[in-house]
N, C-alpha and C positions, 0 to 999 in steps of 0.2 A: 411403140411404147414397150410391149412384150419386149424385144429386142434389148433393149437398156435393161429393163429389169435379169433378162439370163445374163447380160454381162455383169453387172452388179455385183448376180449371185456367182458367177464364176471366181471372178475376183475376189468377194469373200471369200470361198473355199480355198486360193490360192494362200490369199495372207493369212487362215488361219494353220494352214499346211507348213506354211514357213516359220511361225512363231513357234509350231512345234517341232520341225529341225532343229532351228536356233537354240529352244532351249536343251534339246536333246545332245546338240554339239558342245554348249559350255558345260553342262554336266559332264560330262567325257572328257573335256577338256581339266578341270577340277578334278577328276578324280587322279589324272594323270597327274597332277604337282602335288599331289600329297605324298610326302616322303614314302617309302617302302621303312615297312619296320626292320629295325636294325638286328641283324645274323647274329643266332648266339651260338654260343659252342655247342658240337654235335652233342647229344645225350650217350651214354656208353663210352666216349674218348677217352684214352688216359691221357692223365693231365702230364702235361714235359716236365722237366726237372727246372727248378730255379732255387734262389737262396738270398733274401733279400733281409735285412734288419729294420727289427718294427722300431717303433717309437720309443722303448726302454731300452733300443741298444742290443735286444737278445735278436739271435738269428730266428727267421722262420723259411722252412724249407717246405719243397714237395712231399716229405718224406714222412710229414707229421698231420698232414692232412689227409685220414682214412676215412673218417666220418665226420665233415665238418662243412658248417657257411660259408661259401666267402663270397662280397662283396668289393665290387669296383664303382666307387663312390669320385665324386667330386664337386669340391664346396661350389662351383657354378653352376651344377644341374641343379632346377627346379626340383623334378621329382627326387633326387638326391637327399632333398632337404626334407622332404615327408615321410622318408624314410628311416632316416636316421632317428627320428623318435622311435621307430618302430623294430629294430635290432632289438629284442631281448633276451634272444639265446645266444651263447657265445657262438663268436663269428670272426672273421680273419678279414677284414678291410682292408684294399690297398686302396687308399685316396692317392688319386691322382692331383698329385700340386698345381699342373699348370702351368709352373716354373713362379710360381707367388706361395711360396712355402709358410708363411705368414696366415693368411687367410684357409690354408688347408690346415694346418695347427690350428685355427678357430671352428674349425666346420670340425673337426676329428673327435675336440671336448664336447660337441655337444651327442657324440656317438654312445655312451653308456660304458659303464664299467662292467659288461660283457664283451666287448667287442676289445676285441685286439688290432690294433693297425701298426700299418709299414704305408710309407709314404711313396710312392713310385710316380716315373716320370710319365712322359705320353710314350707307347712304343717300348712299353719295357719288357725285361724278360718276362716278368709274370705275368702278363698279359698276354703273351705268344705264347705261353707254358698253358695256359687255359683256352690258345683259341680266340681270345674273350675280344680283341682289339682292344680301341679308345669308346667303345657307346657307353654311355654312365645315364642313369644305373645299372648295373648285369650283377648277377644275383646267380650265384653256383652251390647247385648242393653235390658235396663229393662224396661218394663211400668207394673204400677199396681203392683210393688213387682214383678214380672215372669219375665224369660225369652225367651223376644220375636223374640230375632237373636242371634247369637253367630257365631263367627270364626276367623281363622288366620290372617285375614286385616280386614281394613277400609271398604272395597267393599260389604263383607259381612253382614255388620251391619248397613249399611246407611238408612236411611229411605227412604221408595220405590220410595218416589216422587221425592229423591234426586239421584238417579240413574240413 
């Protein structure tokens, strides 16, 4: 009888030993498919030259952005959309269309009458000009042509005093 009962107990110890691999491997497992957060432009880079025409037709260059926002927005990103309330300093938007220039014209009006926008495709110059690729939202604060903050919200681009 002793005899049954040490195997019993062995056997419990074994399957409680195994419930705790298992759950230790699909944790691991989950933590590996959660995307990697998306690369922003180095802090200190200068930004490349480009020259793209916003939304009234005037040009906007590398040249005029010394101390300024800018934003790569697109009306299909969720947090895109939370954001855009949230521009209330002037700012240099380039909504990425998507190639449905329609819907980027609707997401752009709800952008505020600070914000300045140019409409750019995926892969455009200004977007290699910054580093920045296609991840939307990317949020650049420039001074001096570089950049001096970069990241996914507002919070991280604020000026220190305003934090």
């Amino acid at each position: 009888m002793s005899f049954l009962v040490a195997v019993v107990a062995v056997l419990a110890v074994l399957t409680v030993l195994n419930l705790l691999l298992s759950s230790a491997i699909i944790r691991l497992l989950n933590e590996q498919r959660r995307p990697a957060t998306p690369a922003l432009p180095a802090v200190g880079t200068e930004i490349g030259s480009f020259e793209v025409t916003d939304a009234a037709g005037e040009p906007v260059t590398d040249r005029e952005l010394d101390d300024a926002l800018v934003a790569f927005l697109s009306p299909t990103c969720g947090p895109c959309q939370r954001i855009a309330g949230q521009l209330t300093e002037p700012t240099v938007a380039f909504v990425l269309d998507g190639g449905d220039r329609d819907k980027a014209v609707e997401y752009a009006a709800g952008l505020g009458p600070s914000v300045r926008v140019a409409f750019v495709g995926d892969r455009s110059p200004v977007s290699a000009a910054f580093d920045a690729g296609d991840v939307t939202p990317t949020l650049i604060r420039v001074r001096d042509r570089r950049i001096a903050a970069a990241g996914h919200d507002l919070d991280a681009v604020r000026p220190q005093h305003a934090r």
